[in-house]
N, C-alpha and C positions, 0 to 999 in steps of 0.2 A: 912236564915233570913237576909236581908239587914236594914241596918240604914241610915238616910239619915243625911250627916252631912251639916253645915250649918256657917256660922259665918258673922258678915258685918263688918270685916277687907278684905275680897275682896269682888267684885262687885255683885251685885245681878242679880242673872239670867233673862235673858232678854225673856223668853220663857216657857214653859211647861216641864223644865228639874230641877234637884237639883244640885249645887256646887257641890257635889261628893256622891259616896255611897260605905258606907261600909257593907260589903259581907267577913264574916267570918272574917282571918285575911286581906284581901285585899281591898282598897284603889283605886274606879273608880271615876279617878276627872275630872269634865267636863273642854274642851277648856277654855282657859282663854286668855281674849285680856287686852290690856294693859288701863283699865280705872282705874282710881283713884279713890279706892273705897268712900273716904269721898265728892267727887264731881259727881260721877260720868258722868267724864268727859275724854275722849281719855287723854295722861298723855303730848302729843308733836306728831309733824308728823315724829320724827327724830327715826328714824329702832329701833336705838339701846336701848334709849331711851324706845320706844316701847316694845323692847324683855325684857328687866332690871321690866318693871312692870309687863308684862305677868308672871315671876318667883318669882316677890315678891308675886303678886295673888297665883299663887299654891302654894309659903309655908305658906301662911296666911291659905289656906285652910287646909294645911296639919298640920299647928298647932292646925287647930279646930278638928284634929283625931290621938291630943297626935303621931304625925308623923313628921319627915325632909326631908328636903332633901335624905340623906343617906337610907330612906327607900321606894323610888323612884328605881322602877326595869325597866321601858317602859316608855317613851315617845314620844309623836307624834306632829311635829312641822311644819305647816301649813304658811306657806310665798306667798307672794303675787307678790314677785318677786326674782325668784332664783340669780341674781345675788347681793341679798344683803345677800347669806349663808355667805360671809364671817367677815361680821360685826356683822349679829345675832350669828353666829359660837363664834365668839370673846366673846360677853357676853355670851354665854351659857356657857361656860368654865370658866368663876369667878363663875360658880354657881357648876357646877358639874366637882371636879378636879381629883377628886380620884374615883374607883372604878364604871364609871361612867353608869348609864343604860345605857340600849339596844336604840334604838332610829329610827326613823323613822323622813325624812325630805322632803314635796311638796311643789313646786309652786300649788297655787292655783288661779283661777281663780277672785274668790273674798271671803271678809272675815266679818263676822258681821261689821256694823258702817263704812263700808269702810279701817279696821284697816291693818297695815301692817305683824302682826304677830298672830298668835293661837300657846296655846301651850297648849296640854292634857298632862293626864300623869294617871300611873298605880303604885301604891306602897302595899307593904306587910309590916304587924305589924310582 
């Protein structure tokens, strides 16, 4: 049985998908770009910036599924240009310091809105 969680503290899905679904004790949250959920509006064109909202969107999500950070086991972080890993790298690490998921990192070719960063993610209750 899945649930589909929801909340408009991050952005509203832009397509035929849901914010995330929950499937037992597990936690599938769709990409998240870095729009400002009360504007929705890209949050600045500046990476870091960019990655800082993309992380606040998925724990907005993960609080609307009684979840943190800490229960974050996978994630998948979709860049638009490999050579800014190391500033998005930079802010991923104020967010996840300890114990930190499994992780997955591409250049990709292009990203909704034109955004510099996607970042999905997989967590267990």
């Amino acid at each position: 049985m899945k649930q589909v969680i929801h909340t408009n503290e991050a952005p509203q899905a832009i397509g035929p998908y849901s914010q995330a679904i929950m499937a037992g004790n597990m936690l599938f949250i769709s990409g998240q770009i870095p729009v400002v959920p009360a504007t929705g509006e890209i949050v600045s064109a500046d990476v870091e910036e960019q990655t800082k909202q993309c992380l606040e969107n998925l724990k907005a999500v993960l609080a609307a599924a009684e979840m943190t950070l800490d229960n974050v086991v996978k994630t998948s972080v979709f860049i638009k240009n490999m050579d800014d890993f190391g500033k998005i790298n930079g802010v991923y690490a104020q967010y996840f310091q300890e114990n930190c998921p499994a992780r997955a990192c591409v250049e990709v070719a292009r990203l909704p809105k034109d955004v510099q960063v996607e970042i999905e993610a997989i967590a267990v209750k």
